[in-house]
C-alpha positions in Angstrom: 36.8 40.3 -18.8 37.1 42.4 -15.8 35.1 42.0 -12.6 33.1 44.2 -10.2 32.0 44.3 -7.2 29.7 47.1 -5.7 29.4 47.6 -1.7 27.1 49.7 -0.1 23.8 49.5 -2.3 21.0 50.4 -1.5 18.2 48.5 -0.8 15.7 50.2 -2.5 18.1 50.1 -5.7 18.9 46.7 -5.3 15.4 45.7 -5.3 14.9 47.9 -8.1 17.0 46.0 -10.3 15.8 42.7 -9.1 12.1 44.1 -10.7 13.9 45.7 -13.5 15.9 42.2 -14.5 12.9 40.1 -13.6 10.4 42.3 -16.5 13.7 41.7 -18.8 14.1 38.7 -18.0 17.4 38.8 -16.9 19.5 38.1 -13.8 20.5 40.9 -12.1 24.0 41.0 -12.7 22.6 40.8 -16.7 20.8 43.6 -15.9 23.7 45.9 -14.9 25.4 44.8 -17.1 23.4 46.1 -19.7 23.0 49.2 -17.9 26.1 49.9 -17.8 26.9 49.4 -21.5 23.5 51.4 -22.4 25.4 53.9 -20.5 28.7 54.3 -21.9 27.4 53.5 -25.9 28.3 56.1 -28.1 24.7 57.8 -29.8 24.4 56.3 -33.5 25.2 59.5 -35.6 22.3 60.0 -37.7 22.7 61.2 -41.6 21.9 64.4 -43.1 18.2 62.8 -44.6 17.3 61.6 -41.1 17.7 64.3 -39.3 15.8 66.6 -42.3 13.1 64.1 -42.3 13.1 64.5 -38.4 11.6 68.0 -38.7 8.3 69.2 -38.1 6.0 70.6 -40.8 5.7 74.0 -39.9 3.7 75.4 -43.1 3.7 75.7 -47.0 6.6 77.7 -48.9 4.6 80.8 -49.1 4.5 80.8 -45.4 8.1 81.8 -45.6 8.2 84.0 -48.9 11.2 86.4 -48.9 10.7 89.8 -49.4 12.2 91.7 -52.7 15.1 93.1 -52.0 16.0 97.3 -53.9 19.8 95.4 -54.3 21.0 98.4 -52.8 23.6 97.7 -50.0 24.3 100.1 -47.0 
């Protein structure tokens, strides 16, 4: 496992991860940690039925009717 160290913060983000890891729970060097690996994760790649069930319902079929077409081509 690697190690880091982090100079210069800020106090006002410091403190902010001493609130954030306290309502998690956490120490604060858990918290970063699991900052930084929200961070880096790779999205979940979601399948075809997700991401059609996903969509709105913007009307019924006949909303979107196609119009006859003479077959002629120009």
């Amino acid at each position: 496992m690697a190690t880091l160290h982090i100079r210069d913060l800020d106090d006002d983000v410091a403190q902010g991860l001493r609130e954030r890891a306290a309502r998690n729970a956490r120490s604060m060097e858990a918290e970063v940690r699991a900052l930084l690996a929200a961070a880096i994760a790779k999205p979940r790649r979601r399948s075809f039925a997700e991401v059609l069930a996903s969509m709105p319902d913007v009307g019924k079929e006949d909303d979107f009717a196609r119009a006859q077409s003479s077959g002629r081509t120009a």
